[in-house]
Backbone as CSV, one residue per row, in Angstrom:
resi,resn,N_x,N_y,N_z,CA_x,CA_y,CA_z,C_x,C_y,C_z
1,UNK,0.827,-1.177,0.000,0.000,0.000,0.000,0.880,1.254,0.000
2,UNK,1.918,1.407,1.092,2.679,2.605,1.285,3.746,2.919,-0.578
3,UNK,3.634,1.611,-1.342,4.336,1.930,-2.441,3.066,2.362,-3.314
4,UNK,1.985,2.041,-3.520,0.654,2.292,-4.407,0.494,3.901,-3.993
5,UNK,0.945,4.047,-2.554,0.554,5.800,-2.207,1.940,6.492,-2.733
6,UNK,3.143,5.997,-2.822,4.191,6.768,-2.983,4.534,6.524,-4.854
7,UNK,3.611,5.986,-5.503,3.541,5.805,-6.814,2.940,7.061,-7.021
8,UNK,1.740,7.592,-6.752,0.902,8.723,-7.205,1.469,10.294,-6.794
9,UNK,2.863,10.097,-5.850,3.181,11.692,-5.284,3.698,11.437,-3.886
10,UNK,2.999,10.511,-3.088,3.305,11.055,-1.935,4.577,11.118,-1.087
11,UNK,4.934,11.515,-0.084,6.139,11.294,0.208,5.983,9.931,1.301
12,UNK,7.512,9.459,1.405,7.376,8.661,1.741,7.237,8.366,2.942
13,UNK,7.452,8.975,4.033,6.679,8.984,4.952,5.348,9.446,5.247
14,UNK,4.510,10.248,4.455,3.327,10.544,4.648,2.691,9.227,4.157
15,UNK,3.237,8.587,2.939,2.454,7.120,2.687,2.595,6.457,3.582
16,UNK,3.714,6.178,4.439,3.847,5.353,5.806,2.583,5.368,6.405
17,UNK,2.257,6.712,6.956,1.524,6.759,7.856,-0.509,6.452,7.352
18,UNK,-0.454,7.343,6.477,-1.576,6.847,5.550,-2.330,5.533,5.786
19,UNK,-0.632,4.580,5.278,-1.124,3.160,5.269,-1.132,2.392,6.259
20,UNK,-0.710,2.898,7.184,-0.953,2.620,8.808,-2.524,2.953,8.989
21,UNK,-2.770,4.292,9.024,-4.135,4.340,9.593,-4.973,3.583,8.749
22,UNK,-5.395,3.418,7.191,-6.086,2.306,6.710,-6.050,1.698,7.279
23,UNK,-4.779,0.778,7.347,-4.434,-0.640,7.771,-5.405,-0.523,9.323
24,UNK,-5.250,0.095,10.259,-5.426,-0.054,11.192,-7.266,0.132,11.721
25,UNK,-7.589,1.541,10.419,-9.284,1.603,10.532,-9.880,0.425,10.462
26,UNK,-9.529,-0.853,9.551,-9.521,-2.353,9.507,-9.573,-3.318,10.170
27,UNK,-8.521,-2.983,11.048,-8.593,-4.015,11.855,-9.513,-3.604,13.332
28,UNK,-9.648,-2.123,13.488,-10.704,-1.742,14.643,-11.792,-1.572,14.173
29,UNK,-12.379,-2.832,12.554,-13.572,-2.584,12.342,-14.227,-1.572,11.958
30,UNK,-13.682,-0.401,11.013,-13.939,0.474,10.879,-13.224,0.057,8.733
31,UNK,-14.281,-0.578,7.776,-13.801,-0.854,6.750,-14.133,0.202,6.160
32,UNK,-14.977,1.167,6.044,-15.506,2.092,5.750,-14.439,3.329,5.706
33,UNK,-13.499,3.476,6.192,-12.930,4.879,6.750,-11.226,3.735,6.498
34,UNK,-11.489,2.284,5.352,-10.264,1.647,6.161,-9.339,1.532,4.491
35,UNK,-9.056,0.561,4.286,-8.270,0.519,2.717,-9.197,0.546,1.365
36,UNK,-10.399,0.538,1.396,-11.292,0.922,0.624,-11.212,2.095,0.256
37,UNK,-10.718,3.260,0.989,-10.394,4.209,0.694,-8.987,4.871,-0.243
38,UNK,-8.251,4.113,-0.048,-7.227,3.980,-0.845,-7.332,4.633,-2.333
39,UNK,-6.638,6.080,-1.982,-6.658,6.620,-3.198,-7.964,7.864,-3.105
40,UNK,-8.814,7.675,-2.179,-9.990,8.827,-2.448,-8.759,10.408,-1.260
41,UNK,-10.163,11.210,-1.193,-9.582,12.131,-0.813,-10.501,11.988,0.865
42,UNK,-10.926,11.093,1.194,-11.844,11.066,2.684,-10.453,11.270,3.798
43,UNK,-10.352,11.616,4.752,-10.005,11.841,5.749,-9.092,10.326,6.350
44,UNK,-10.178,9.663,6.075,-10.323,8.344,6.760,-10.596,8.549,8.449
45,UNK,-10.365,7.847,9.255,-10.579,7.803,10.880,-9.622,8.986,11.232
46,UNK,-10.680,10.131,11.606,-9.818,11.731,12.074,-9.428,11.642,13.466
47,UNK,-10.174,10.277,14.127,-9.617,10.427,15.371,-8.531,9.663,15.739
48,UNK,-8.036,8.440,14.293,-6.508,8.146,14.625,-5.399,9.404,15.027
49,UNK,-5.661,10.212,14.144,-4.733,11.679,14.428,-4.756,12.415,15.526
50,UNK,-5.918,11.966,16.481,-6.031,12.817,17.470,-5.351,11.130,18.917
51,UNK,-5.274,10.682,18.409,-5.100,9.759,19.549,-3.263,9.408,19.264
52,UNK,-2.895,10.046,18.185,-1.658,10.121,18.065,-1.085,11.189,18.992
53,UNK,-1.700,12.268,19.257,-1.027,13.106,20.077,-1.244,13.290,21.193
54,UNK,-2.845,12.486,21.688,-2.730,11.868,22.879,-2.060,11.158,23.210
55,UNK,-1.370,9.857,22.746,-0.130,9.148,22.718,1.183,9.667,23.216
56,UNK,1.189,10.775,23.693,2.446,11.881,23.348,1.737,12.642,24.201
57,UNK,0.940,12.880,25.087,0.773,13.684,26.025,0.102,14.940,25.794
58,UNK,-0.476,14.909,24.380,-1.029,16.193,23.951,-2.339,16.145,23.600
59,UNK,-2.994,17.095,23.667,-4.747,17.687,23.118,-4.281,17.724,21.932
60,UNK,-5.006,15.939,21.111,-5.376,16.135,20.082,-6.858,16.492,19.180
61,UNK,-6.785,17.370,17.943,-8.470,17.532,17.453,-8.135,17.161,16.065
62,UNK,-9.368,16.927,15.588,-9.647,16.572,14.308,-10.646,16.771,13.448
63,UNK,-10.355,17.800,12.774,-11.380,18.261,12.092,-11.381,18.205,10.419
64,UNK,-13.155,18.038,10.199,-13.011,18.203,8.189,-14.032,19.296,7.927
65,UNK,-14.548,19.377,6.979,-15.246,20.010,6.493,-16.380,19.441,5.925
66,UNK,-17.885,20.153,5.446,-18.802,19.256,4.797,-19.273,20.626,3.741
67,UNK,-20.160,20.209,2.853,-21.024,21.026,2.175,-21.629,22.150,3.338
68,UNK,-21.537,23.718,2.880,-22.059,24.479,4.202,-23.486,23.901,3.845
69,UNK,-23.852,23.769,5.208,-25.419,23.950,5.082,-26.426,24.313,6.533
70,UNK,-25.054,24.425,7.245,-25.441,25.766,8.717,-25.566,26.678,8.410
71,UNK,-26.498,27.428,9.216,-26.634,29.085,9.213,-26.160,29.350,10.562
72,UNK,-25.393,31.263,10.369,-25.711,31.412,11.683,-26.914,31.639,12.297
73,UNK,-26.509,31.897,13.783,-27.825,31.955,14.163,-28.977,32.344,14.332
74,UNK,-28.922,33.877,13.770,-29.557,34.850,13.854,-30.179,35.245,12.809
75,UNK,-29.480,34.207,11.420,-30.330,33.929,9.831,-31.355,33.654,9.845
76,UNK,-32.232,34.448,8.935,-33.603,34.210,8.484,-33.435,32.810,7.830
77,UNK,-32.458,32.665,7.400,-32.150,31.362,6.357,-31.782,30.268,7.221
78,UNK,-31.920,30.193,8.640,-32.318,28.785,8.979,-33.564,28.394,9.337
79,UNK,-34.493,29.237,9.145,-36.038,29.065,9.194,-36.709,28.579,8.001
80,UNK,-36.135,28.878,6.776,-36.919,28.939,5.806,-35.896,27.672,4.495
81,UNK,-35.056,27.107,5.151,-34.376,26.084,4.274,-33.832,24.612,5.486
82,UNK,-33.472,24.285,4.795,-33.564,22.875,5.044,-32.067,22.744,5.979
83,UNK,-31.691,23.565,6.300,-30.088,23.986,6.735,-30.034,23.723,8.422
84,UNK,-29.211,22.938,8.805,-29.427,22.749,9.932,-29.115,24.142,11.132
85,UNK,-29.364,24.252,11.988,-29.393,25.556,13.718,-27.978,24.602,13.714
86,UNK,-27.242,25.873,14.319,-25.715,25.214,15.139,-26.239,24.460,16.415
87,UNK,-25.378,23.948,17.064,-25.230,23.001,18.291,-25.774,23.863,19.068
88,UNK,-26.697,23.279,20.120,-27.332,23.896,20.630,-28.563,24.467,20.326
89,UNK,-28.552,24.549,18.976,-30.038,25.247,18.668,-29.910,26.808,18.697
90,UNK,-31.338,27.344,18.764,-31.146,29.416,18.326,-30.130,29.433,19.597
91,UNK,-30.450,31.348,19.367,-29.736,32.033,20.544,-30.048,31.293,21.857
92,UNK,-31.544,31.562,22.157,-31.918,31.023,23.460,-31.114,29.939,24.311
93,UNK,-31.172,29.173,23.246,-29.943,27.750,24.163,-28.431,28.225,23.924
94,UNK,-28.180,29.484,23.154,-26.590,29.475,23.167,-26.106,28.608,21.929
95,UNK,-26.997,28.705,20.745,-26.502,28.188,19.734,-25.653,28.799,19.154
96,UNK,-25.296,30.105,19.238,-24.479,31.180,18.690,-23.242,30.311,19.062
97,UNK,-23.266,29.785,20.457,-21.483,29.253,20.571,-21.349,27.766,19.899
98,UNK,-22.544,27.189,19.175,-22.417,26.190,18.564,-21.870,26.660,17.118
99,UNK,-22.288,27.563,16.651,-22.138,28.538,15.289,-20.540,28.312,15.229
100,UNK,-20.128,28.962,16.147,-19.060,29.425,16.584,-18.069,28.154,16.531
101,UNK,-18.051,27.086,17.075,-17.298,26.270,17.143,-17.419,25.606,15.739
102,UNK,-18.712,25.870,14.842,-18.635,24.946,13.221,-17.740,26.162,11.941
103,UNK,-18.015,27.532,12.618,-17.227,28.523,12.024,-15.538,28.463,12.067
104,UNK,-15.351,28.024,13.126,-14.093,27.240,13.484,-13.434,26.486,12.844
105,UNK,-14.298,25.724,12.739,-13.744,24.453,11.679,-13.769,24.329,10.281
106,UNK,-14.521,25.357,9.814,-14.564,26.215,8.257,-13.205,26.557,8.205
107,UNK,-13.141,27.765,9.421,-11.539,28.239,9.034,-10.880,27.350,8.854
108,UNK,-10.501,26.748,9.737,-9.017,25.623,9.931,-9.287,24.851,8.514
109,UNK,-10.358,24.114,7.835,-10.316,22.934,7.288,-11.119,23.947,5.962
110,UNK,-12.081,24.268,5.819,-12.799,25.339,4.034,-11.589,25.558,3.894
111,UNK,-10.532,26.779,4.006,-9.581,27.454,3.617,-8.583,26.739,3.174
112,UNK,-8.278,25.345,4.033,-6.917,24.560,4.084,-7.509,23.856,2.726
113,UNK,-7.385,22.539,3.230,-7.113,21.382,2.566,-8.917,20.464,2.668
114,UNK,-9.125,20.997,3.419,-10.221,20.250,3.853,-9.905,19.627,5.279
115,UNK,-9.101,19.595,5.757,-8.896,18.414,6.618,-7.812,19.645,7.905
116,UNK,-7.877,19.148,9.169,-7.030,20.273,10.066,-6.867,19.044,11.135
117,UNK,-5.615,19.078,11.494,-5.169,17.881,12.875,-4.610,19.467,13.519
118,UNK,-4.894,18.984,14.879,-4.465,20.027,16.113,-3.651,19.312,16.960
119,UNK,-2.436,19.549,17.241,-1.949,19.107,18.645,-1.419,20.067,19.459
120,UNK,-2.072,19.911,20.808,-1.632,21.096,21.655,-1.018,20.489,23.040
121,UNK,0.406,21.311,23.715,1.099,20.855,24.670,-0.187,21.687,25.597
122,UNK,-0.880,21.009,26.929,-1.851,21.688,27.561,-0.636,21.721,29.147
123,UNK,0.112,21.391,28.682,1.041,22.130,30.176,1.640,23.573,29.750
124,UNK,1.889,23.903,28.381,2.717,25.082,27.985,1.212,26.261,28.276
125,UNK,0.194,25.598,28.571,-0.908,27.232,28.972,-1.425,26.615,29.983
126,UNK,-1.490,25.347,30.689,-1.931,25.441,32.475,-1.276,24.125,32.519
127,UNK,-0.462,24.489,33.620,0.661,23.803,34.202,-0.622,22.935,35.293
128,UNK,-0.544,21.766,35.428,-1.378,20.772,36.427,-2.689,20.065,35.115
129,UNK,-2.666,20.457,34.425,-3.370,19.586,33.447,-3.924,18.605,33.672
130,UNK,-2.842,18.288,33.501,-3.219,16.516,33.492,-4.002,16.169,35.077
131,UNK,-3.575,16.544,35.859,-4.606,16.182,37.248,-5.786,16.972,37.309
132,UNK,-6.069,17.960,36.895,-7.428,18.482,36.538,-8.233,18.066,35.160
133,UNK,-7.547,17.328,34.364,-8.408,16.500,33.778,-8.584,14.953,34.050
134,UNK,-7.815,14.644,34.870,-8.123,13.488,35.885,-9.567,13.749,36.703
135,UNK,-9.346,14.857,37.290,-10.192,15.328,38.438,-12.070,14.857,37.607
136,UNK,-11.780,15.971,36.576,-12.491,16.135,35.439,-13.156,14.750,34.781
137,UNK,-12.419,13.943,34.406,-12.664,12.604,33.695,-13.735,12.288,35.637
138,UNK,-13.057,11.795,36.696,-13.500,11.200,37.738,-15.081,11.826,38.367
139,UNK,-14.960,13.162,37.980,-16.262,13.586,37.993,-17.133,13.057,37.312
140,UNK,-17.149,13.292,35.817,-18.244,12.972,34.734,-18.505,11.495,34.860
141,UNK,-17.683,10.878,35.016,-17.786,9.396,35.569,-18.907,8.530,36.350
142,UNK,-18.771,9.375,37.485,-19.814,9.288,38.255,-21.009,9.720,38.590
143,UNK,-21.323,10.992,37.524,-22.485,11.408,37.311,-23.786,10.197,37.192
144,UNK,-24.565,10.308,37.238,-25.988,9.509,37.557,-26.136,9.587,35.846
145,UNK,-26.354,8.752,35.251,-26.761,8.762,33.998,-28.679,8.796,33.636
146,UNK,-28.680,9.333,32.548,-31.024,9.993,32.696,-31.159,8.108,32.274
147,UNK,-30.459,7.341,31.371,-31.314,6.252,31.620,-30.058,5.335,31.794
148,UNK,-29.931,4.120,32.712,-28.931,3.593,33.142,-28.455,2.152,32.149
149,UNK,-29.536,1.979,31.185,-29.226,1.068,30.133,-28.061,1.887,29.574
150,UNK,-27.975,3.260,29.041,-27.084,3.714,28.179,-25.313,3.945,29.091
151,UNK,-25.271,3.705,30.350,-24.294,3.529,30.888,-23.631,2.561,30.682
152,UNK,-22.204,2.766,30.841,-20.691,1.743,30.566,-19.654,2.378,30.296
């Protein structure tokens, strides 16, 4: 595979890795996002990239892009078309900061390539991190779940 990707351009370590994550969307059951893809322009599994820099101690993200078809929030044009409300829904629930976080990902990924991997050192802007997202993880954990079938 890594020679079929380094036949068409790529370099040779970017085919390395490529054909790693196929290879690997595959075997975690994921054929869809796995060597079938081989050769398209899909992303494949965006959260291999983010669990790479978790691997490494870092806040990884992963983002793509789709056809726009959000409005913001305050558009007449999400009333009257088929276009989905940001996260959250209107203003009232604070959909504006749902807007906001899909406007986000326009920038990074519309402008680019389509596609944006983030890795961030979260000790170089708050030193204790990692035990406040311990803290964090141990909280949500134990929250009471609304129906207890969907717990695990």
């Amino acid at each position: 595979m890594t020679d079929c990707l380094k036949a068409v351009g790529a370099a040779a370590r970017a085919a390395e890795m490529q054909a790693e994550l196929l290879i690997q969307a595959d075997r975690m059951g994921h054929p869809s996002h796995g060597l079938n893809r081989l050769g398209s322009n899909h992303n494949g599994m965006a959260g291999w990239w983010a669990s790479k820099a978790a691997d490494k101690g870092l806040i990884g993200m992963a983002f793509t892009n789709t056809s726009p078809f959000m409005v913001p929030t305050r558009s007449k044009q999400a009333f009257n078309t088929g276009s989905l409300m940001p996260l959250g829904g209107g203003e009232k629930n604070s959909g504006y900061k749902g807007f906001g976080l899909a406007a986000m990902v326009e920038l990074f990924c519309g402008i680019s390539s389509g596609h944006c991997f983030v890795a961030v050192d979260p000790e170089s802007f708050a030193p204790g991190f990692g035990d406040r997202l311990a803290d964090s993880m141990a909280h949500w954990k134990q929250l009471e779940p609304v129906r207890a079938e969907l717990s695990s």
